[in-house]
N, C-alpha and C positions, 0 to 999 in steps of 0.2 A: 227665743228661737233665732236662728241663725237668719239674717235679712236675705232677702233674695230682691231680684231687679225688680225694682219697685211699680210699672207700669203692671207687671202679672202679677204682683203681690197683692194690687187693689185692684183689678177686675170683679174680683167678686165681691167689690162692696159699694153701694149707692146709697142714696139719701135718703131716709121716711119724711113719713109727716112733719115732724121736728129738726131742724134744718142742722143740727149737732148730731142725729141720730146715725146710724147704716145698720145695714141689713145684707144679712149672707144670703147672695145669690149663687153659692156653689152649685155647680150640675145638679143634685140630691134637692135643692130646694129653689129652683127656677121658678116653682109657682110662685114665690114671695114677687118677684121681678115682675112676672106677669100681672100680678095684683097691683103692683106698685103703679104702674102704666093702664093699668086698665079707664082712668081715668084724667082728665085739662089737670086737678090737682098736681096728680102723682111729677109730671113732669116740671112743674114751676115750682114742686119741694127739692127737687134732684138740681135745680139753677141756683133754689136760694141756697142749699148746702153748699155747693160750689164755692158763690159768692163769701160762704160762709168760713169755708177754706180758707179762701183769697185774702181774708180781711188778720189772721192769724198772725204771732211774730212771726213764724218760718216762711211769710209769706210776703206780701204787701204791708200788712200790719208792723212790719219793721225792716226785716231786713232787705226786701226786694225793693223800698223806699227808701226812708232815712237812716235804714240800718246800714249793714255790709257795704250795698252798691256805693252807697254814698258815703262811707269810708270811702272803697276805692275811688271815687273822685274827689279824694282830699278834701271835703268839705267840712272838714272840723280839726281843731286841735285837741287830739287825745292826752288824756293824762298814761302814766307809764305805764299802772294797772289796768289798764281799763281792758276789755272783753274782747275788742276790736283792736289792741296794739298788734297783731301779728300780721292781721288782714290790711293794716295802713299800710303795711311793709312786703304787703304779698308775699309773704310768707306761708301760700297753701296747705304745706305739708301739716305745721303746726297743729295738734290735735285738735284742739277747740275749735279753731277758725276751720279745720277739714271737716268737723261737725256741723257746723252755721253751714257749710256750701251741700255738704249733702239732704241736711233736713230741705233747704232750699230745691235742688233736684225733685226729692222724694214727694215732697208737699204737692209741688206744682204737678208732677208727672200722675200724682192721687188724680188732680181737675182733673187731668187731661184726661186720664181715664172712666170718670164718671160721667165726662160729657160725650165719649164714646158709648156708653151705654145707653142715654139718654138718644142718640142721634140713631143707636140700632131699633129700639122701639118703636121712636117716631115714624119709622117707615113701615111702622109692620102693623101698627095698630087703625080703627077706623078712622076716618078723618072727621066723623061727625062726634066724636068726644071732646073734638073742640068745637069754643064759642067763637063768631065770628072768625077774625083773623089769626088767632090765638097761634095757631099750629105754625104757620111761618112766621114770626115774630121768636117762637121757640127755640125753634129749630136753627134759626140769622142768627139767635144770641150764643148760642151753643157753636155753631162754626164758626161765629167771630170771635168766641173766648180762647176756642181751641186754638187757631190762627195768633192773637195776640198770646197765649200764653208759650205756646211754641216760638216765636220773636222772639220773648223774651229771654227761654231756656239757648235758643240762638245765638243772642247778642250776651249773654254770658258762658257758654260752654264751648263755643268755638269760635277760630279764626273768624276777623271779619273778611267781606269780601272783596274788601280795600287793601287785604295782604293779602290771602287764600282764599281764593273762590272756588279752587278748586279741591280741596279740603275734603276729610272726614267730617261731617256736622251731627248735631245730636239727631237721634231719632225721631222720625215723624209720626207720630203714632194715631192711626187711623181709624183700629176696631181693637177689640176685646176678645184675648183669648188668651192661647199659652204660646203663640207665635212668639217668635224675637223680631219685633222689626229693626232691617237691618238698617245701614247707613248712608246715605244719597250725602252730594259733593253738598258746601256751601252753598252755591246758586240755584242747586236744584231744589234744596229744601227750601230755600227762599220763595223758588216757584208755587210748591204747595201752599204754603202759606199763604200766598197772590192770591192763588184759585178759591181756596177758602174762603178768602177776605170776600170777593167779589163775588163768589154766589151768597154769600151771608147779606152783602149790601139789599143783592137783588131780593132775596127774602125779607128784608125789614123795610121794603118801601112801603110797609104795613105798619111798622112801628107808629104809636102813639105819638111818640114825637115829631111827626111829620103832618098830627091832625090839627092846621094852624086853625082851622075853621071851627070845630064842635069842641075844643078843647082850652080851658083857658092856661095860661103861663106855668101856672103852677101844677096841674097836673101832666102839663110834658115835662117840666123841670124836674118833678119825681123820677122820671125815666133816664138820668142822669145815674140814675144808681145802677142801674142794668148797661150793656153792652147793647148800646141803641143803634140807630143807623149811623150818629153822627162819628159815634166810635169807634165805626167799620170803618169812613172813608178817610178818620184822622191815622188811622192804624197800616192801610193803604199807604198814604203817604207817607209814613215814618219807614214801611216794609219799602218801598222803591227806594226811598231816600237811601236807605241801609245799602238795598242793592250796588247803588250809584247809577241808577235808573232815572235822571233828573227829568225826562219827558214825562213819565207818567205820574213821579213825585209833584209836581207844578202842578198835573190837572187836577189829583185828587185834595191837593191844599187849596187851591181856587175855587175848588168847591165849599170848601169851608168859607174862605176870607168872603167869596160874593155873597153868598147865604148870610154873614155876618153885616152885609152892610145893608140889609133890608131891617129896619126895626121891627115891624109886623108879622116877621118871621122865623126871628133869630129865638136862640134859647140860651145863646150865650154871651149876651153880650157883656162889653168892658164895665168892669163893677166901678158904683160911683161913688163920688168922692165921699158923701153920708156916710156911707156905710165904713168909712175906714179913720173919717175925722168924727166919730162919738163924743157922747159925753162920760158914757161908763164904758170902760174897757170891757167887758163882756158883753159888751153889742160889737164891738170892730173885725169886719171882715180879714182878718188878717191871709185868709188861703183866697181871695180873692173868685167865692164862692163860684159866684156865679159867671165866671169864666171857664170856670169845668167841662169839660165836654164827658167823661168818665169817672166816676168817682165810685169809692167805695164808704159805707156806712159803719164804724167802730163800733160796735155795744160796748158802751163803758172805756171808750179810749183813754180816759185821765190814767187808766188802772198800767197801762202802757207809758205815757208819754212822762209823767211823771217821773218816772226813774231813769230818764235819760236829757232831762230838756229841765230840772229844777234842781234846787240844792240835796234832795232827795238821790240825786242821780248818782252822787258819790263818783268813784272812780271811775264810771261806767259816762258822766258827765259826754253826751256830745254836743259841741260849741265852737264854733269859730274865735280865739282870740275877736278884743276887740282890735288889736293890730293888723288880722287877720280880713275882717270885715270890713275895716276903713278901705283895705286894699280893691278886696270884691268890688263895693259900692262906691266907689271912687271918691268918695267924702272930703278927703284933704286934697286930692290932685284935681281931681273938678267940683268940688263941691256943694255935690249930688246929695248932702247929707237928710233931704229934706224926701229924698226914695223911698215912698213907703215900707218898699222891703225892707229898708233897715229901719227908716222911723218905725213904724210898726211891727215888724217884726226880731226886737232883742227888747228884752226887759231884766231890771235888776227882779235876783230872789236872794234877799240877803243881803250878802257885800259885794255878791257873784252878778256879774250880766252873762244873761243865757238867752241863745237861742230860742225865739218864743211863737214862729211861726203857729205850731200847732199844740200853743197852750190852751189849756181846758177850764175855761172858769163857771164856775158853781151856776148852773142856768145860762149860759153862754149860750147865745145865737145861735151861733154858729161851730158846735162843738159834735165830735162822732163824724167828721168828716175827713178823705184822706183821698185826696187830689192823685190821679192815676191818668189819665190824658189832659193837657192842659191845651186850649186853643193858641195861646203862645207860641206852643212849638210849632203850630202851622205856619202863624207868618215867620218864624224863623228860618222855618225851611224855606217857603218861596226866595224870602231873601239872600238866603244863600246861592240860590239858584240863579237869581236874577242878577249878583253882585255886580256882573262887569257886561252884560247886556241891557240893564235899565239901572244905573244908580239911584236916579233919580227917584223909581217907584221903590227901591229897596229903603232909601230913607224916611220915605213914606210909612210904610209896613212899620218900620222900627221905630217912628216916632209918635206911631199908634199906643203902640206899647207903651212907648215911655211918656205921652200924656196920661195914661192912666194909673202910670207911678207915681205922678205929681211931681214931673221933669219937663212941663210942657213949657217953662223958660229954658230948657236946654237943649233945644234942635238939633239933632244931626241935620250938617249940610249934605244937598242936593246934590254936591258935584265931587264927593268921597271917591278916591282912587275903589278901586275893585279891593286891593291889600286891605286899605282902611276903613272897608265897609267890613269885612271879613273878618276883622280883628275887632270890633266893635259887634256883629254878631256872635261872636264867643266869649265877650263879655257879659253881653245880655241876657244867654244862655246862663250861666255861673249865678248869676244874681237872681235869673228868675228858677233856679229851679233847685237853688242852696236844701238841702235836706227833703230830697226826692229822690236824687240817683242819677239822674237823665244825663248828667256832665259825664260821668264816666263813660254813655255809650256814645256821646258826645266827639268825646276822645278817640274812644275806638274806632268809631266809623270812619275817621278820619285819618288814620292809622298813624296818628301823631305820636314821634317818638321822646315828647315831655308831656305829663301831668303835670300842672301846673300845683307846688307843692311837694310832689314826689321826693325823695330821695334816690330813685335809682332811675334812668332812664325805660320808656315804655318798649314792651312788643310783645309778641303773644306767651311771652311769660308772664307776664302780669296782666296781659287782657283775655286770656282762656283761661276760666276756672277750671281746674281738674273735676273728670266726674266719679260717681264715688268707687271705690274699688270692685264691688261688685258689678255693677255695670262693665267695666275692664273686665273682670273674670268670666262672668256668666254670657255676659251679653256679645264678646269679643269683638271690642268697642278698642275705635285707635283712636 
């Protein structure tokens, strides 16, 4: 059948019991829906399907990660067939690569519309079907997913607002029906997204992860897999930051870094050194677990990673040169070689060294995991913010980070021009976030006219992805 604009194409489908499942809620069978909510269940099946989405290759699970995006931030040297040569080159048009961007659209725009279903029931049904706090905690994760996954559809589908803020932006899509919602400027869609973010904060000051008291480590760190509070307020600050909103980017990242410097309270703190100097490679935290603020859970990730990250990977192979990585990690010019990220993250497979962040070994510790907020990028941001009003604290911030690289003989000095704190925070960037994505929006936000890598210089031909043709046609989308 011929596709149509994919937000009203899935309206009428939500999650069952089984988190793979959906169920037709066409007008003719709305009792299914109402049955589906009738019950605390029915709505934490309709999160996990979501989640369950999200974790997909057209999703997070590759391409909104270490797939696509992170081609486009140059963060690998592709071989000449590989799957990704056109989209290294921004080359949209190109069939395959115009397929990779639209499943990406279509996928995300699925969430988006199932957690507007989820957010039209929650209001309608009794409030004693929930247990305890249950109902806001639901509800905070559902407006923060929706808010974070619209960001994201954002920070790839249109101008940023470091070139265009006054711009056509992707649609904001609020409720479920056969409406078209139309198009609000850049800033304005930004706004939405604020609003969301922060009534979601205010509903999860229920979240579990906030229960330092009746709850031990490990049962808030589970809450790491959900869209917790902490997720809201890092999401906040990446949404300001995006704006160039640096007043309210600072507060919402301060919240994080203070809350961080309390032991007794934190849930994320800087992973130690045990855990990444093992004795069996299949204990070594290499995603530097427990720094996560967001994360998603892979069922059977090796079934993924493997054919891109091992000799298995074939043409399809993503990896940095080792020429490539020296450059990243600054191994020969300062010689950082001893950076976990790279110590730890490249191993040979064969005669090949590969990219081995999110290698999967056979009972691995730490394996099914796929890092989506990292607390990193909060002090990166304050630091950028702070660069040329407090160096001195920005060196601070950075050299948080890079003690727990195992760079803590290599201090950034205290008294860095504002340029050289700056140029050193988009190093640290690059290195901490090599096969995520995060450099490219990096880039963008900043409306830097080199990628570093590039072959063609940047601007919104290569940082707006086109969206897919039917959106243009049906939806009369600029």
């Amino acid at each position: 059948m011929k596709k149509i604009i994919t937000y009203i194409a899935l309206l009428s489908l939500l999650v069952a019991s089984a988190c793979d499942d959906w169920l037709d809620v066409r007008p003719k069978s709305e009792i299914v829906a109402d049955l589906h909510f009738s019950d605390e269940t029915g709505f934490r099946d309709q999160l996990t399907g979501v989640y369950s989405q999200m974790s997909t290759t057209k999703m997070y699970g590759r391409d909104m990660s270490f797939g696509l995006v992170s081609v486009l931030s140059q963060d690998y040297d592709l071989l000449t067939n590989s799957m990704y040569r056109y989209a290294a080159e921004y080359d949209y048009s190109e069939i395959s690569t115009k397929n990779i961007i639209n499943d990406v659209w279509s996928s995300t725009y699925n969430c988006i519309a199932n957690l507007n279903i989820l957010l039209k029931y929650i209001d309608e049904v009794d409030p004693d079907v929930f247990s305890e706090s249950n109902r806001d905690v639901y509800k905070g994760e559902a407006l923060g997913l929706r808010a974070f996954l619209h960001l994201d559809m954002l920070r790839l589908f249109s101008p940023a607002p470091s070139a265009s803020p006054g711009a056509p932006a992707v649609p904001y899509v609020t409720h479920y029906g056969k409406e078209i919602t139309g198009q609000l400027s850049v800033n304005e869609t930004l706004d939405l997204i604020i609003s969301d973010l922060i009534q979601a904060m205010d509903l999860l000051k229920s979240d579990p992860i906030l229960d330092y008291e009746n709850l031990v480590y490990t049962e808030r760190w589970a809450r790491k897999k959900y869209f917790n509070y902490w997720a809201t307020v890092a999401t906040l600050a990446r949404a300001y930051m995006y704006k160039g909103d640096t007043t309210n980017a600072l507060k919402y990242a301060n919240m994080i870094i203070e809350a961080d410097s309390d032991p007794s309270t934190t849930s994320f703190g800087w992973v130690h050194f045990t855990s990444v100097e093992t004795t069996y490679e299949y204990e070594c935290d290499r995603i530097f677990s427990n720094e996560i603020i967001f994360r998603l859970n892979i069922n059977k990730f090796d079934n993924i990673v493997k054919y891109y990250f091992t000799s298995a990977a074939g043409s399809n192979t993503l990896t940095p040169s080792e020429e490539k990585a020296d450059q990243i990690f600054e191994k020969t010019a300062k010689g950082y070689g001893n950076d976990y990220r790279m110590l730890k993250g490249f191993a040979y497979d064969g005669e090949r060294k590969y990219f081995w962040k999110y290698h999967q070994y056979e009972a691995g510790r730490y394996n099914d995991i796929l890092p989506v907020i990292r607390k990193t990028e909060i002090y990166y941001i304050a630091a950028e913010i702070l660069k040329e009003s407090d160096p001195a604290r920005v060196a601070e911030l950075l050299n948080m980070v890079r003690d727990a690289r195992n760079l803590d003989d290599y201090h950034l000095a205290d008294n860095l021009s504002a340029e050289e704190l700056d140029n050193e925070i988009g190093k640290e960037y690059r290195k901490e976030f090599l096969g995520e994505g995060q450099m490219f929006y990096y880039y963008k936000r900043r409306n830097a006219t080199r990628i570093e890598g590039a072959a063609i210089n940047a601007g919104n031909d290569v940082y707006v992805l086109p969206m897919p043709d039917n959106e243009i046609e049906f939806g009369n989308r600029k």
